[in-house]
Biotite code that builds the C-alpha atoms (Angstrom):
import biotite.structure as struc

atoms = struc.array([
    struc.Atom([-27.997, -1.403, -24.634], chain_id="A", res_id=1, res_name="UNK", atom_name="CA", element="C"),
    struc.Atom([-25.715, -2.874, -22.074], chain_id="A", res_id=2, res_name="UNK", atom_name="CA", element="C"),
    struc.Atom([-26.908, -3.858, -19.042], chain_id="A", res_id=3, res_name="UNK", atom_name="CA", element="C"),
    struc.Atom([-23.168, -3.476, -17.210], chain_id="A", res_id=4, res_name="UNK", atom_name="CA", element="C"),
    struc.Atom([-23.370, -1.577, -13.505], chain_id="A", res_id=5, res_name="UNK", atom_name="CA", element="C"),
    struc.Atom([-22.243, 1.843, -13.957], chain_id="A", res_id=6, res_name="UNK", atom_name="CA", element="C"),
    struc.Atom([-20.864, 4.066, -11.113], chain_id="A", res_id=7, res_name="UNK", atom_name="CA", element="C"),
    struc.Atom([-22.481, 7.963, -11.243], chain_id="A", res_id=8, res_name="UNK", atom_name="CA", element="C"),
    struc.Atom([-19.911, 9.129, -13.716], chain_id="A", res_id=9, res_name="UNK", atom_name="CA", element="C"),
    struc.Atom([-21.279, 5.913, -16.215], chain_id="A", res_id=10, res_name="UNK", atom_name="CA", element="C"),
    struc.Atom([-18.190, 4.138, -16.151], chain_id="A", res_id=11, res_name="UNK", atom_name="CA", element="C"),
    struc.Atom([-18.478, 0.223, -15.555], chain_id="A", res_id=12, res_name="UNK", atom_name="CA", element="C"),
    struc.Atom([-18.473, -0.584, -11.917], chain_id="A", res_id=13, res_name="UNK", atom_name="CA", element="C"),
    struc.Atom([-19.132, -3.805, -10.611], chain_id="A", res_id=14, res_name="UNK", atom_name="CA", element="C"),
    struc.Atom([-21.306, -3.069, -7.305], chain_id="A", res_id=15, res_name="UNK", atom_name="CA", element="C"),
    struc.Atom([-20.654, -6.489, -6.035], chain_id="A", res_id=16, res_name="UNK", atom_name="CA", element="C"),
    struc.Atom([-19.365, -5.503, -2.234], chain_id="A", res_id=17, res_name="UNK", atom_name="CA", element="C"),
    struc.Atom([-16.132, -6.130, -1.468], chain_id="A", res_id=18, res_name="UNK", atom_name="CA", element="C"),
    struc.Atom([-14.066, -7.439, 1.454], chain_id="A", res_id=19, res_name="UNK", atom_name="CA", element="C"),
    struc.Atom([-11.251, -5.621, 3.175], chain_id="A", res_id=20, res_name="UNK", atom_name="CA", element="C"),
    struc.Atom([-8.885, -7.075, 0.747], chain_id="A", res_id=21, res_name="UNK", atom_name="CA", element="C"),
    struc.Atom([-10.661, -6.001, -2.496], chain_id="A", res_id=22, res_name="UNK", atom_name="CA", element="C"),
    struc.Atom([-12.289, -9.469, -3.439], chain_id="A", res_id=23, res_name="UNK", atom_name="CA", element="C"),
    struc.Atom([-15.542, -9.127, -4.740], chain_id="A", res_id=24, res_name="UNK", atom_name="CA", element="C"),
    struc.Atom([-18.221, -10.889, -1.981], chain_id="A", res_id=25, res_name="UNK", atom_name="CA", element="C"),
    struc.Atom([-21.375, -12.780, -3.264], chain_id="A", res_id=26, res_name="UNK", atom_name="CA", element="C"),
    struc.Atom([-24.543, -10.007, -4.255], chain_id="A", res_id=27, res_name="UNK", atom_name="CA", element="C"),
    struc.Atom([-25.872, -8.888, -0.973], chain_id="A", res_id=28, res_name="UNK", atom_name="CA", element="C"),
    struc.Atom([-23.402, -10.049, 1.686], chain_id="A", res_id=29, res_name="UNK", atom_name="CA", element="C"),
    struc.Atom([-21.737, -6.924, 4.339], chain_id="A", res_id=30, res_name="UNK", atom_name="CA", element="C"),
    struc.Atom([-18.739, -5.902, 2.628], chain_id="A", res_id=31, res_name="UNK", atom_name="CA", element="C"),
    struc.Atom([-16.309, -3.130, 3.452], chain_id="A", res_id=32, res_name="UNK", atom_name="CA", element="C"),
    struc.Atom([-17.136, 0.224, 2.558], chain_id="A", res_id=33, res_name="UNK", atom_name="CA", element="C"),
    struc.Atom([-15.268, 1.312, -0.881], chain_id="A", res_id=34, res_name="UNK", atom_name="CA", element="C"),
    struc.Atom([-12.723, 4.468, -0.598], chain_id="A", res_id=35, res_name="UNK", atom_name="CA", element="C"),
    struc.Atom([-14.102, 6.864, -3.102], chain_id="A", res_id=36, res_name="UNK", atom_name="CA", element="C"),
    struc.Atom([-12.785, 7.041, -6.502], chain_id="A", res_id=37, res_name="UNK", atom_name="CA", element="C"),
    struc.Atom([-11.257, 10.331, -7.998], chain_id="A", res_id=38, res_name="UNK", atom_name="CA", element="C"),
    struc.Atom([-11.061, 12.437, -4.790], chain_id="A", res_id=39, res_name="UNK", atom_name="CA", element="C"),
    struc.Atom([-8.160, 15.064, -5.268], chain_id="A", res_id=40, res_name="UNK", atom_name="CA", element="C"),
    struc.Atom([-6.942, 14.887, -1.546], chain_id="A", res_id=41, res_name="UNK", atom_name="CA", element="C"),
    struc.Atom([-3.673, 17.239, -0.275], chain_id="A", res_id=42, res_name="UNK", atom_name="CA", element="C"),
    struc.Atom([-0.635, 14.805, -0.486], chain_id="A", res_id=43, res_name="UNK", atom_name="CA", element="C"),
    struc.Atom([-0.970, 15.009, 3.672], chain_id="A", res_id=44, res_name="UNK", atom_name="CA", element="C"),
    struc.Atom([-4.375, 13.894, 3.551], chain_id="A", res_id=45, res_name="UNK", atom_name="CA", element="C"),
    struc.Atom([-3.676, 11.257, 1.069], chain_id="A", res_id=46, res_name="UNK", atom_name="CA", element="C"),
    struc.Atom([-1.054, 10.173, 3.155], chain_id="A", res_id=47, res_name="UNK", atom_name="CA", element="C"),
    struc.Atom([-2.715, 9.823, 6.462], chain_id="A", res_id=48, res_name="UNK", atom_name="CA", element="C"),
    struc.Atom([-5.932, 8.014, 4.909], chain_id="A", res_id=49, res_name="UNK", atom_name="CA", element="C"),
    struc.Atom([-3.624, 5.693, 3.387], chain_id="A", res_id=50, res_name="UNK", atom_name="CA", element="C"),
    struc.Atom([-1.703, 4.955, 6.505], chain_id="A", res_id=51, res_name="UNK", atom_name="CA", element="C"),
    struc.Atom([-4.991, 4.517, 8.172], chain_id="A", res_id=52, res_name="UNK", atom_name="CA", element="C"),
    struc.Atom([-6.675, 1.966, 6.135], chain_id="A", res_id=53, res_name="UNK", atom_name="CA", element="C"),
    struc.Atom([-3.318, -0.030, 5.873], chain_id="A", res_id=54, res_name="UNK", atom_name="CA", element="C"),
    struc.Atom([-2.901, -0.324, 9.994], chain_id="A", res_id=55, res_name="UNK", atom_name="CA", element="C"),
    struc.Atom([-6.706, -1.616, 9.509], chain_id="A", res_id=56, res_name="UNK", atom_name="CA", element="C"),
    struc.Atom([-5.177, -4.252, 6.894], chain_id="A", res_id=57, res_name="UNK", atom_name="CA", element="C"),
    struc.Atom([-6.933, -2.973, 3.820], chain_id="A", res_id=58, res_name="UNK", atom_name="CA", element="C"),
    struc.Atom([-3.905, -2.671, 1.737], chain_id="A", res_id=59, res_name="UNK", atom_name="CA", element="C"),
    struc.Atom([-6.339, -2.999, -1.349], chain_id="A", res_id=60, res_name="UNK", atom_name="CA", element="C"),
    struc.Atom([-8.358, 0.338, -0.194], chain_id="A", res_id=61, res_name="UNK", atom_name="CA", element="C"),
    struc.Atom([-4.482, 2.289, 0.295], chain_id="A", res_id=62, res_name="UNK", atom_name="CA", element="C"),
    struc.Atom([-3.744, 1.440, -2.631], chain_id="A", res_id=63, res_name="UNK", atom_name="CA", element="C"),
    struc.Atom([-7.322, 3.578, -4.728], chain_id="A", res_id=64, res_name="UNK", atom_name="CA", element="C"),
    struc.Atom([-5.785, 6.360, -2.389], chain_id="A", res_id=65, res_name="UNK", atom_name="CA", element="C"),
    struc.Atom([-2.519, 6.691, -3.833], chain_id="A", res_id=66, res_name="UNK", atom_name="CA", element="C"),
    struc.Atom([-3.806, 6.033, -6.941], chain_id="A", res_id=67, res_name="UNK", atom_name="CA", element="C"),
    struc.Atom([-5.949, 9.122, -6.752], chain_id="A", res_id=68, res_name="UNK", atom_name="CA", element="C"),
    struc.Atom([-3.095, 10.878, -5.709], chain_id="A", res_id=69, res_name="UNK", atom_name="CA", element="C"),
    struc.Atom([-0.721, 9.452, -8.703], chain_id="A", res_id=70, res_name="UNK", atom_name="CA", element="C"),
    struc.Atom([-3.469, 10.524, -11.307], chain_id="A", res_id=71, res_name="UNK", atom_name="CA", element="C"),
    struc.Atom([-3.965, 13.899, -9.962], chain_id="A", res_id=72, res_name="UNK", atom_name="CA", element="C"),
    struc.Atom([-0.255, 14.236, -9.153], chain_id="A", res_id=73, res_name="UNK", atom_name="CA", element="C"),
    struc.Atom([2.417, 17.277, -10.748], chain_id="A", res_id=74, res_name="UNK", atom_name="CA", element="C"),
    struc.Atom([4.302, 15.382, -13.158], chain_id="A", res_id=75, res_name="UNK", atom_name="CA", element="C"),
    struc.Atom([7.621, 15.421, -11.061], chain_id="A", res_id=76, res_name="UNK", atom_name="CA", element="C"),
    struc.Atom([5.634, 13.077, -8.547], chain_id="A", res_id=77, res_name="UNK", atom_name="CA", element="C"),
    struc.Atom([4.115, 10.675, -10.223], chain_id="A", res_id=78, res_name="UNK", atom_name="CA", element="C"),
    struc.Atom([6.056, 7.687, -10.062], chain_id="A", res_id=79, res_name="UNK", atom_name="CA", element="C"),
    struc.Atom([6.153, 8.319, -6.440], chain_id="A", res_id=80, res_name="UNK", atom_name="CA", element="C"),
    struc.Atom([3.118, 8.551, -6.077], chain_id="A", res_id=81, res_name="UNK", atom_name="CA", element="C"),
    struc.Atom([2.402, 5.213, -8.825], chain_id="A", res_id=82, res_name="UNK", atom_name="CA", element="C"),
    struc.Atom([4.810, 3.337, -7.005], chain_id="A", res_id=83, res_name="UNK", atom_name="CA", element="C"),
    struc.Atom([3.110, 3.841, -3.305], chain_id="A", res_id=84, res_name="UNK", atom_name="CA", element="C"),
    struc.Atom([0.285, 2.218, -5.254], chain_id="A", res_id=85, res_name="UNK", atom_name="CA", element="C"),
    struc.Atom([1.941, -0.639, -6.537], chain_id="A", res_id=86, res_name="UNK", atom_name="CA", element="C"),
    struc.Atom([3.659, -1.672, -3.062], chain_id="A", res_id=87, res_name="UNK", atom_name="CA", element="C"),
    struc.Atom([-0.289, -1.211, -1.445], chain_id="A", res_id=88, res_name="UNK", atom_name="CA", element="C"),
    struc.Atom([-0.878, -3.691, -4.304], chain_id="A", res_id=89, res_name="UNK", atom_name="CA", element="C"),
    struc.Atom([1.744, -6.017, -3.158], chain_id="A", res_id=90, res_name="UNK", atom_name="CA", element="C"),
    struc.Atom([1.021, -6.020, -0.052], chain_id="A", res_id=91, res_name="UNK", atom_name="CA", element="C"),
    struc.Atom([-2.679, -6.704, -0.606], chain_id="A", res_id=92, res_name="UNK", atom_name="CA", element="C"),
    struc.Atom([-1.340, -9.947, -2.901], chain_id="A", res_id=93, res_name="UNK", atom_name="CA", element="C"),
    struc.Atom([0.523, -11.380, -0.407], chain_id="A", res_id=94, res_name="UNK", atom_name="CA", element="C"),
    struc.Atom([-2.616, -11.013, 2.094], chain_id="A", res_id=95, res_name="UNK", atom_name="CA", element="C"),
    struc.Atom([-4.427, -12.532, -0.594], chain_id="A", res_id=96, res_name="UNK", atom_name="CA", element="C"),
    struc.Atom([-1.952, -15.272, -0.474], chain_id="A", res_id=97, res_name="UNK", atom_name="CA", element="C"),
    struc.Atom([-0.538, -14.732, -3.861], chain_id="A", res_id=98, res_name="UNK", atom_name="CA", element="C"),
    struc.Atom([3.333, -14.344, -3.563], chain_id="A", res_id=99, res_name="UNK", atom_name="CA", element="C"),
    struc.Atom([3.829, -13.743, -7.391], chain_id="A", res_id=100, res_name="UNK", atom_name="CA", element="C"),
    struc.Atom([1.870, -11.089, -7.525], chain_id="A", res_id=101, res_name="UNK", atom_name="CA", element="C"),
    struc.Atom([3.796, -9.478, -4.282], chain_id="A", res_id=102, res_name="UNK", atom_name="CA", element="C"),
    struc.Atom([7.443, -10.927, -5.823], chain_id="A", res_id=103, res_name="UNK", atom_name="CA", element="C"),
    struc.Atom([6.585, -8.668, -8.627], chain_id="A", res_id=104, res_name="UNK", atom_name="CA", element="C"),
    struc.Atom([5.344, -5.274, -6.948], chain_id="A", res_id=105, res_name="UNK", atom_name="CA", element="C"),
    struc.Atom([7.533, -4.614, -4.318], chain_id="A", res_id=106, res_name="UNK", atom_name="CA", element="C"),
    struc.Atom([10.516, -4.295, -6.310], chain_id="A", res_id=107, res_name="UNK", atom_name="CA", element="C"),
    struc.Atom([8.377, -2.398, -9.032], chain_id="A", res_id=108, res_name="UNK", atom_name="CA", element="C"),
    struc.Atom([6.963, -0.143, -6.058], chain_id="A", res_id=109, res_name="UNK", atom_name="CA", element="C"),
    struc.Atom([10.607, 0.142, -4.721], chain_id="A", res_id=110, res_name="UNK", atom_name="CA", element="C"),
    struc.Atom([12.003, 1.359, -7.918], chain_id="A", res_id=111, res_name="UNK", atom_name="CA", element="C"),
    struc.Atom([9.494, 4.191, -8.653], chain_id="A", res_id=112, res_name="UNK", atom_name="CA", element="C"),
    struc.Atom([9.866, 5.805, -5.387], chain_id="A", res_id=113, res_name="UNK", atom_name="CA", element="C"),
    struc.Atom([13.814, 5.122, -4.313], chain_id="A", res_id=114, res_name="UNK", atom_name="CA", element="C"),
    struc.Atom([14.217, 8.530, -6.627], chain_id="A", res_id=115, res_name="UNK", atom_name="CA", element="C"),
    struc.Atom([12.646, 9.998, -3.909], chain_id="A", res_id=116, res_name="UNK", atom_name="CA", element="C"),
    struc.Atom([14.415, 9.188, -1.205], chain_id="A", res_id=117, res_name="UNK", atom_name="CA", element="C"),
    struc.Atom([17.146, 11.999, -1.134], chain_id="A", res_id=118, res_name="UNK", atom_name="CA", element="C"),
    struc.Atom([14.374, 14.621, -0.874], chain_id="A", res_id=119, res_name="UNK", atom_name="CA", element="C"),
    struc.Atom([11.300, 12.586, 1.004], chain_id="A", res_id=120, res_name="UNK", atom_name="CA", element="C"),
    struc.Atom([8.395, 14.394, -0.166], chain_id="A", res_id=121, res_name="UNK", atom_name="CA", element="C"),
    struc.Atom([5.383, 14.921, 2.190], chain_id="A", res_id=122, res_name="UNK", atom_name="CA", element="C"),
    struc.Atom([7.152, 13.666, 5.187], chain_id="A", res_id=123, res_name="UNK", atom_name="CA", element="C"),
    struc.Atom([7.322, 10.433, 3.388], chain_id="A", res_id=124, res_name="UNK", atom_name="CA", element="C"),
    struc.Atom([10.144, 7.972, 4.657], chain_id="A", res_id=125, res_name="UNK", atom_name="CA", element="C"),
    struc.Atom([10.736, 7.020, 1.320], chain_id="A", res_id=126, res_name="UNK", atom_name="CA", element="C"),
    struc.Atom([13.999, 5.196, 2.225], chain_id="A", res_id=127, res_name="UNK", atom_name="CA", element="C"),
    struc.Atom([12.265, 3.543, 4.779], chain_id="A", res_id=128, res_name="UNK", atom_name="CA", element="C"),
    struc.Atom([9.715, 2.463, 2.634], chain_id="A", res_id=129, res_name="UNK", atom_name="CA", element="C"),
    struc.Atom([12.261, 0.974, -0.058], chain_id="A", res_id=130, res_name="UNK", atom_name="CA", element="C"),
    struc.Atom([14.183, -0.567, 2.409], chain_id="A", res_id=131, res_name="UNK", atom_name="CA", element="C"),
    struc.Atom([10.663, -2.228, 4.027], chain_id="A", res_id=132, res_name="UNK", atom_name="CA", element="C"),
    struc.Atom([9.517, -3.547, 0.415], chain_id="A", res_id=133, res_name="UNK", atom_name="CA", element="C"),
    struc.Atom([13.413, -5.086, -0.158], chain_id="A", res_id=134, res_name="UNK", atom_name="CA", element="C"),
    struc.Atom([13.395, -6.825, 2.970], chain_id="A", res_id=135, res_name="UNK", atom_name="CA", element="C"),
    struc.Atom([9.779, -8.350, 2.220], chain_id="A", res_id=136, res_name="UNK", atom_name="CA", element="C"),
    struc.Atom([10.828, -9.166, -1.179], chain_id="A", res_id=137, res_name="UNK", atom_name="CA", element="C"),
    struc.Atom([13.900, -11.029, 0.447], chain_id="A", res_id=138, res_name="UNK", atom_name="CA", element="C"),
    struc.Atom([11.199, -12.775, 2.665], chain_id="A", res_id=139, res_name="UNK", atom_name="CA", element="C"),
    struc.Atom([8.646, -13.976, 0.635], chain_id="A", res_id=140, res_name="UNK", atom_name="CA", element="C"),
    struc.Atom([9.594, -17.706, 0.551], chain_id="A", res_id=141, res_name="UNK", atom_name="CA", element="C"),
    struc.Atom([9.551, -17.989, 4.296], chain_id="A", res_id=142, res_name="UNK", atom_name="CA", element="C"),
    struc.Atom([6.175, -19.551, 4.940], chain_id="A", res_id=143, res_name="UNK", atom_name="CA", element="C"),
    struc.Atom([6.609, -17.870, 8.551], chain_id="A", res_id=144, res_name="UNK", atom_name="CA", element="C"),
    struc.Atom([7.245, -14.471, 7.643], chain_id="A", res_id=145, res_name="UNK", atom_name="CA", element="C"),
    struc.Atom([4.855, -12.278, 8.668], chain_id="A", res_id=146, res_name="UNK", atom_name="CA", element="C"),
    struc.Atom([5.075, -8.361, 6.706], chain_id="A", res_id=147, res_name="UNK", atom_name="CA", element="C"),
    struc.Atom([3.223, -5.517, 8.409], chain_id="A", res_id=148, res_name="UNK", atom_name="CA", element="C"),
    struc.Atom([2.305, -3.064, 7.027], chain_id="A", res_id=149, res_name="UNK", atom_name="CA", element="C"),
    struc.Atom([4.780, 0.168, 6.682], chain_id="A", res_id=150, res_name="UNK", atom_name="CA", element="C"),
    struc.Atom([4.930, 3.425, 8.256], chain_id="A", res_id=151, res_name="UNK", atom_name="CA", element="C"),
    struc.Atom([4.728, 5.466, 5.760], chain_id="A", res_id=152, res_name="UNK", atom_name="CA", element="C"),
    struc.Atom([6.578, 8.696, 7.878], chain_id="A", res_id=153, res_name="UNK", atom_name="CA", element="C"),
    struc.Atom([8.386, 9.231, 10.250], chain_id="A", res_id=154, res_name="UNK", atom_name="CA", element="C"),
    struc.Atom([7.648, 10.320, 13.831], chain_id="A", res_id=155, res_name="UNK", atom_name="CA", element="C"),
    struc.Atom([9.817, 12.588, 16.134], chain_id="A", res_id=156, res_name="UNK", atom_name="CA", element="C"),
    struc.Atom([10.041, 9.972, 17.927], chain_id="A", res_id=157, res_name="UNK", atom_name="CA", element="C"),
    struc.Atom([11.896, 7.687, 15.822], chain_id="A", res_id=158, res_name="UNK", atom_name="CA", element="C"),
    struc.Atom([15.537, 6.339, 16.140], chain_id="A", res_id=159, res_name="UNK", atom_name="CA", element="C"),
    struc.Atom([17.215, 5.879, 12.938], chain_id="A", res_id=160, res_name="UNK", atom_name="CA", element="C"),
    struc.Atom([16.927, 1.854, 12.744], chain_id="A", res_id=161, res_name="UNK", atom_name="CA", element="C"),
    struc.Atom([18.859, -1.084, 11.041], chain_id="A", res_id=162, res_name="UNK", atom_name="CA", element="C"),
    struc.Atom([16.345, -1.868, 8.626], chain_id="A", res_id=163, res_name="UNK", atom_name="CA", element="C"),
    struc.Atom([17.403, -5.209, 8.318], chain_id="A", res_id=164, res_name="UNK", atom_name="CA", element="C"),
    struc.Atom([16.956, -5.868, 11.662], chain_id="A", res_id=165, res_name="UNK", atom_name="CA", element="C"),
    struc.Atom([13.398, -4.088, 12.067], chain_id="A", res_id=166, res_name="UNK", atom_name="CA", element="C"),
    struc.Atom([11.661, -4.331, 8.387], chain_id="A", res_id=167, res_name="UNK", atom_name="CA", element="C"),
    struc.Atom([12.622, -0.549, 7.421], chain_id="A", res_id=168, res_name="UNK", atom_name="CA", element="C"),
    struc.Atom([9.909, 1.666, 7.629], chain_id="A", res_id=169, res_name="UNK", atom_name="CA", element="C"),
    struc.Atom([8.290, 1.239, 10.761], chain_id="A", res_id=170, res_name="UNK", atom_name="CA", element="C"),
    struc.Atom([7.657, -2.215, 12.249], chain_id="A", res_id=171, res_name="UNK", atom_name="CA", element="C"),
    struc.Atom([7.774, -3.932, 9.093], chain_id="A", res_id=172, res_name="UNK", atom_name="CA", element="C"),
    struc.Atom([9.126, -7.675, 8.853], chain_id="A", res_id=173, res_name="UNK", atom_name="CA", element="C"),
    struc.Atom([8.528, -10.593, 11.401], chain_id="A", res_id=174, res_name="UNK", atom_name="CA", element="C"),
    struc.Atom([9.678, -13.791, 11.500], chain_id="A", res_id=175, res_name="UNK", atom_name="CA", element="C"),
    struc.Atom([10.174, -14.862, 14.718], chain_id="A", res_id=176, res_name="UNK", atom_name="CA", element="C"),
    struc.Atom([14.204, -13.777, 14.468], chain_id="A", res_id=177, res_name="UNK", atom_name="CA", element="C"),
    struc.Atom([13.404, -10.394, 14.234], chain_id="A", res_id=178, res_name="UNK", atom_name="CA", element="C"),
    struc.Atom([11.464, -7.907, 15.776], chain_id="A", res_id=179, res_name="UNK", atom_name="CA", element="C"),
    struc.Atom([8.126, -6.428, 14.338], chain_id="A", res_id=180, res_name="UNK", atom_name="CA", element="C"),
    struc.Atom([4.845, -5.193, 14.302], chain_id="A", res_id=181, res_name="UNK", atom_name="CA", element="C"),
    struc.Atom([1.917, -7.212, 13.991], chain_id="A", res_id=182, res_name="UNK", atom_name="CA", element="C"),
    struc.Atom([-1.243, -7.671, 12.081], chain_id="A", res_id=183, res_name="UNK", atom_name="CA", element="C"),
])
């Protein structure tokens, strides 16, 4: 018999909590509540709860969201919805201080969606997006860059913006030369 922890469905789970980043805490310490796994949200919800938890910084949680989303998707979204993971998971690397990890996913994460960006799904900016996840890419050996987190749609409100100048979509990239959002 193994003696692994097993969430209610009986798959292995470790219980350990978990900070906002994902990174398991030592047994018994306050962690951050865990999204749930396997929820079949409408791609509207999935969008706003994902855009929630990453202008709280918890790229890592985002990230379970989409993925729910990309495993429950229609075929013709998938990627989009695989690659919105996989820039979440960037992101949460370079929180976590690992720039490899983030080198590697935000060109992956660019690449699945970009098909998108003709037809924006979901009110997605998917352009935006793209351009947001090239522009951190480009940044990641500045030890001063600082990458927010993306708007993931557009608002009424917005002005079509030089991504280069702003970090794409939303209030991306800051380095102290260019404007942004913060943390």
């Amino acid at each position: 018999m193994d003696d692994r922890e097993r969430d209610d469905r009986g798959r292995p789970r470790n219980a350990r909590p978990r900070d906002g980043l994902g990174r398991p805490l030592p047994r018994g310490a306050a962690g951050v509540a865990r999204a749930p796994e396997g929820l079949v949200r409408t791609p509207a919800d999935t969008v706003a709860e994902a855009q929630r938890l990453l202008d709280a910084e918890m790229p890592f949680h985002a990230h379970e969201v989409f993925e729910d989303a990309w495993k429950s998707a229609v075929e013709d979204e998938r990627l989009l919805w695989q690659g919105l993971a996989q820039l979440a998971v960037g992101l949460t690397h370079l929180r976590r201080g690992n720039i490899a990890g983030a080198r590697k996913l935000f060109p992956r994460g660019a690449d699945r969606i970009r098909p998108y960006a003709t037809q924006s799904p979901h009110g997605l900016d998917v352009a935006g997006i793209v351009g947001w996840a090239e522009e951190a890419a480009e940044g990641l050996d500045d030890p001063e860059l600082h990458v927010a987190a993306p708007r993931l749609t557009r608002t009424n409100t917005d002005e079509p913006r030089d991504r280069r100048a702003t970090g794409g979509a939303g209030e991306g990239v800051e380095d102290g030369n260019r404007t942004g959002g913060s943390a």
